[in-house]
N, C-alpha and C positions, 0 to 999 in steps of 0.2 A: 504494500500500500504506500509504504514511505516512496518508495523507487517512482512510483507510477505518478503519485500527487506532486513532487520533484522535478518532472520530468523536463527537459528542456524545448522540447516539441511534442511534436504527433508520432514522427519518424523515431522516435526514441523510445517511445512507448511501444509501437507495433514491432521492431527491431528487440525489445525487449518481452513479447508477446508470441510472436512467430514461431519459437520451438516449443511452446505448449500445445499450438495448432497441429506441427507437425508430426506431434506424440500421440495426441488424438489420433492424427488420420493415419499412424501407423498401426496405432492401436486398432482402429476401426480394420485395416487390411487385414490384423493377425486373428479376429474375429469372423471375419469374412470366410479366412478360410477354414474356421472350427464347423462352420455352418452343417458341411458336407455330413459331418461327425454328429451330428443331432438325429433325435430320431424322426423321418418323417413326418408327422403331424406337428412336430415343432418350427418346421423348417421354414414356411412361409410367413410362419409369426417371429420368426427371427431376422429374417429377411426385411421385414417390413421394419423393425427397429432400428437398423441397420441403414437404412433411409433413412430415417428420420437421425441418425446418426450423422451420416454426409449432408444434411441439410443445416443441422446446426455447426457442423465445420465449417460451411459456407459464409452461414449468416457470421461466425466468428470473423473468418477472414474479412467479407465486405465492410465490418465495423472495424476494423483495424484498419485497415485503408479509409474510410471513413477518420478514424483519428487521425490517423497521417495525415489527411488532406485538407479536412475541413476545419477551422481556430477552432469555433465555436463548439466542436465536438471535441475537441483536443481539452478544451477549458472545461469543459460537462466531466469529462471522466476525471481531470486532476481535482475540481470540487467533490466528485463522489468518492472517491481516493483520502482524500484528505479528512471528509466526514467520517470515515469508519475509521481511519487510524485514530484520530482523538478519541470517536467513539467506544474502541479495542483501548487505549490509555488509560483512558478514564474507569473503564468498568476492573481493570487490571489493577489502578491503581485503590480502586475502593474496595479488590480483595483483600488488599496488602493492606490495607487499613482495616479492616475487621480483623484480620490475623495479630493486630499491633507490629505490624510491620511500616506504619507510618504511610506517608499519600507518596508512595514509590513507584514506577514505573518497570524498574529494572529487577526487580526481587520476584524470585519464582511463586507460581501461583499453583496452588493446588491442582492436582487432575483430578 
């Protein structure tokens, strides 16, 4: 969240995005070929998620391009970016205050 609210452009963000995409759509290949391995009556209900899989890779990348290209969209993800990290700060540091660990940031939080 730091990295992404930070960022110095659009191309920095998407450049810093792009191998998540691509782990996805590896991932989605390494599935694709499980498919075979299913039992028939699975197979077209697999298939069909599997779609809907490449579609939201899609709509990934078009919005990463989108960052890159457009300010306005560039500016939307850095304020949305920057709202959860305070928001992840804040809730972090009010464990560490219940714990008597004082309004700390950096002190580990219970799992």
């Amino acid at each position: 969240m730091e990295n992404l609210a930070s960022a110095w452009d659009g191309t920095e963000i998407k450049t810093a995005l792009e191998p998540l995409a691509n782990q996805y759509e590896d991932w989605i290949g390494r599935q694709t070929t499980e498919v075979a391995n299913l039992p028939a009556e699975l197979r077209a209900k697999a298939l069909e998620h599997l779609d809907d899989c490449r579609d939201a890779l899609r709509r990934m990348r078009e919005g990463l391009g989108l960052i890159a290209s457009n300010p306005l969209s560039f500016e939307a993800i850095q304020l949305a970016n920057q709202a959860m990290l305070l928001q992840r700060q804040k809730s972090t540091e009010s464990i560490n205050f219940q714990l008597g660990k004082g309004r700390i940031f950096n002190a580990a939080t219970p799992a």
